[in-house]
N, C-alpha and C positions, 0 to 999 in steps of 0.2 A: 389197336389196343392202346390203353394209356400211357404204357412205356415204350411204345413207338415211337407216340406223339412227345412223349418229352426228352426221348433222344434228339430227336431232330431240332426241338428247340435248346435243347443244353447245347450244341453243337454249333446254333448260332451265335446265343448269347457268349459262348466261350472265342467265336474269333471277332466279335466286335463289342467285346465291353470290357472298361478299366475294371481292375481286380474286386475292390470293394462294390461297384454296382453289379458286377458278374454274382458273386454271393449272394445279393438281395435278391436278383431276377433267376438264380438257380432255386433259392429258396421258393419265391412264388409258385414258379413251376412244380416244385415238388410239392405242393401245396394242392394246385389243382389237379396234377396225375393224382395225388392221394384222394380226391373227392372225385377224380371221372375213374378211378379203378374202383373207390368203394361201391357207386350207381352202376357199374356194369357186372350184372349177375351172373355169375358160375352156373356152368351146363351140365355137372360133373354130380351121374346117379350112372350106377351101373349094381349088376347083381351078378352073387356066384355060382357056381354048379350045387349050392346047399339052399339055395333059397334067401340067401340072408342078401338086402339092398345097403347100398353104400353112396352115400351123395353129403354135400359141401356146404356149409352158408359162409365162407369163403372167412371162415373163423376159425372152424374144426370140422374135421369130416366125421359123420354120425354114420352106424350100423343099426338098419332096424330088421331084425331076428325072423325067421319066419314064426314065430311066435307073437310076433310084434312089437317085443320090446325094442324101445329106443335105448340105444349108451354111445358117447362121444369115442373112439378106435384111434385118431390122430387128432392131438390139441393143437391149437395154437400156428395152424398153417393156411396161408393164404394160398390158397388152388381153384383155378376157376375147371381145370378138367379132373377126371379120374380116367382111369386106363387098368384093365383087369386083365394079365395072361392067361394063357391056357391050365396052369396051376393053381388059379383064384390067387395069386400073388398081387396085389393092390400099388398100383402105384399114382403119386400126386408129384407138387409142386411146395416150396415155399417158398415166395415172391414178396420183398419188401426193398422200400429207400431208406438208407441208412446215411443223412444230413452230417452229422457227426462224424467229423474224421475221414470219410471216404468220398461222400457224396457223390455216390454211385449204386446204381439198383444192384443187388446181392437177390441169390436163391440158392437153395438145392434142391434135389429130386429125392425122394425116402418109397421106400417100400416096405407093406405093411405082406406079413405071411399067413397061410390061411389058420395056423396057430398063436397070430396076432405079436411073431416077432418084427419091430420096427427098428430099421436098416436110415439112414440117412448118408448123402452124398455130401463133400466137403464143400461148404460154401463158396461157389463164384462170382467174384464183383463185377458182373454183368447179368442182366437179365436173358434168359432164356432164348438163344437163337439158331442151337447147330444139337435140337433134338424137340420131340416133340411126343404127343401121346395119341396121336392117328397113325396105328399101326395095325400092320397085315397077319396074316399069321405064320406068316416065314421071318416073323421081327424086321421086316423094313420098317425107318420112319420115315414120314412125312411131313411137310411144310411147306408154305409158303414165300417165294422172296419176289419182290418187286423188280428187282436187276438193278440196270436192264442186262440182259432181257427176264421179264416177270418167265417164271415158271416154278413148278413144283420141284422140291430135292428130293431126293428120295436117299437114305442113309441104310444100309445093309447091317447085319449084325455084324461081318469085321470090320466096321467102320466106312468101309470104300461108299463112295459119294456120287449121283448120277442127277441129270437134270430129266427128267419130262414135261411132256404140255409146253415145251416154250415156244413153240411158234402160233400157238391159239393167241386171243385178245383178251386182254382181261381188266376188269374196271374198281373192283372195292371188295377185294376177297377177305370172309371172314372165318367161319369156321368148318371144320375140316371132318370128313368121317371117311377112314378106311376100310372097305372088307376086307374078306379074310383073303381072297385072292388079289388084293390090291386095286381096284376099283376105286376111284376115292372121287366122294360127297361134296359138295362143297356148294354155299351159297357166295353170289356175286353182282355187289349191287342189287341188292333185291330179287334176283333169280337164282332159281335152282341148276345147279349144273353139276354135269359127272367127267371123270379124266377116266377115260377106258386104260386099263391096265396096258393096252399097247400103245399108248400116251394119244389118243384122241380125244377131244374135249368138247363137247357137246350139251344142251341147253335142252333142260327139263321142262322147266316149268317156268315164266315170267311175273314178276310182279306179286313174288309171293307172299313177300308183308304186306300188300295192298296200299298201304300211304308212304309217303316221299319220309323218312324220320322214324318207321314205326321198326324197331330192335329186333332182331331177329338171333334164335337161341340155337340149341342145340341140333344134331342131325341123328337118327338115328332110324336101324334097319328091322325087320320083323322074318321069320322063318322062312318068309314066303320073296322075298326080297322087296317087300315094298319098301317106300322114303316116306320117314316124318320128320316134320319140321317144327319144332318151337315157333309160333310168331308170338312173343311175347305182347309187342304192340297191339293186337288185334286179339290175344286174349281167345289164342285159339291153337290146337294141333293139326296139322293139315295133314294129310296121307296120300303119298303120289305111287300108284303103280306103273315102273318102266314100261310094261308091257304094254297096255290098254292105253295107255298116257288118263286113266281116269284118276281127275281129284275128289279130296274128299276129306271136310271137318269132321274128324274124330272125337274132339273132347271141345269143349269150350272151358274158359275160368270169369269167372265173378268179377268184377272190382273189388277191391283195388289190388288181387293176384293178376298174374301173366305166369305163363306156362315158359321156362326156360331151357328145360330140356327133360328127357324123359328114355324110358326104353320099355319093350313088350319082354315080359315072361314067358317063357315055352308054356305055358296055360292058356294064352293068350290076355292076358289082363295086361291092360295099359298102366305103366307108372309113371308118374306126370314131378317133375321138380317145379313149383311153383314160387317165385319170388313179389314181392307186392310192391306197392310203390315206394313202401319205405323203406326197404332190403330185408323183411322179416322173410323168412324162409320154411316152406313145408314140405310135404309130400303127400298127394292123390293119388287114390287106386280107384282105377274105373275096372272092375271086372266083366272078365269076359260075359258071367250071366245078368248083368247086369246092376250089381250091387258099388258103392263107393263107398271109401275110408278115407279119413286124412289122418296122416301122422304128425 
């Protein structure tokens, strides 16, 4: 992610350069995270036990009704995920570089309630590392760390801290999806792979964005426990059944959309978060009988 990559580079620039060039090449940096965070699209569409869908164009997060009305629910917050409890209790991110004075990435975590009261956590001057929104339904979370050694954390709800998966191999892990028994999703390096809740880690599918470069979105699961996959690149939803190992394009998108991430309705209608090349943002519904809407 882009506040990865500019930790790692703050951290060089900060033990090999005189103070005034340090500021210029801090600045630049926060310059291009600002332009590789705006081009890297938000996966963050989920829906609640009422029917009403919820997803990001990484500005504000929007509710559209099961009625269909569209109205913005949280302004003003940069979240590339959404994460929904078993209360419909909503919760995001807000992610920003604040140059001035700090010069240091700042966010907090807000939760929206399903009577639309909005809760925010007190701003911390670091970006997001010791919680996350791939969670089980016993409120463990989940994430990623490189190490060494690379493995998942897993964070319990009194706080207590556990590693799994660290003795697997792992090459370019990006986005993450929990079940509700802790099973967790995750694409790596262009492959699909799963961490079995008794930390085994195992390879789905290969080579699932198809080209060396092509972006790869959101992960998300259907009643029946199949895997879909965003490949934004490729402008396509894939769908892997564990069982059968059979794949399968689900939805395609037009030019100049890509599919970024998405989730199924207990009705079975697909809804697709599509972002396009310029960062405009919608939402498709492929229904089950066959019908589409875009909002």
């Amino acid at each position: 992610m882009a506040w990865r990559w500019a930790k790692a580079e703050r951290k060089r620039i900060d033990r090999n350069s005189p103070k005034l060039l340090r500021f210029l090449l801090v600045l630049a940096v926060c310059l291009i995270a600002a332009r590789r965070t705006t081009a890297h699209p938000g996966i963050g569409i989920v829906m609640d036990h009422r029917g009403s869908v919820f997803y990001t164009d990484l500005s504000n997060v929007w509710r559209i009704s099961p009625d269909g009305t569209k109205s913005i629910v949280v302004r003003d917050v940069h979240t590339h995920e959404l994460f929904l409890d078993a209360d419909d209790n909503l919760f995001g991110e807000h992610l920003w570089y604040q140059v001035e004075a700090t010069n240091h990435w700042l966010h907090f975590i807000w939760k929206l309630s399903p009577d639309d009261i909005l809760e925010k956590s007190l701003p911390t001057r670091a970006y997001p590392q010791d919680s996350s929104f791939a969670r089980d339904a016993a409120g463990n979370m989940y994430w990623f760390t490189v190490g060494p050694p690379a493995a998942f954390i897993r964070r319990a709800p009194d706080g207590s801290i556990g590693r799994v998966g660290e003795y697997a191999t792992y090459h370019d892990v990006k986005w993450l999806k929990a079940t509700s028994r802790g099973d967790i999703y995750f694409t790596d390096d262009g492959d699909l792979r799963r961490l079995d809740s008794d930390g085994k880690v195992s390879t789905l599918a290969r080579n699932v964005g198809e080209a060396a470069g092509n972006w790869i979105g959101g992960i998300w699961l259907d009643a029946r426990a199949r895997v879909y996959v965003a490949v934004w690149g490729a402008r396509k939803v894939k769908r892997f059944n564990p069982a059968s190992g059979q794949v399968d394009v689900v939805a395609r998108s037009k030019a100049p959309w890509g599919p970024s991430g998405g989730l199924v309705a207990p009705n079975g209608d697909l809804w697709m978060l599509e972002t396009s090349e310029k960062n405009s943002v919608r939402v498709r519904r492929l229904s089950a009988n066959g019908g589409e809407r875009v909002f």
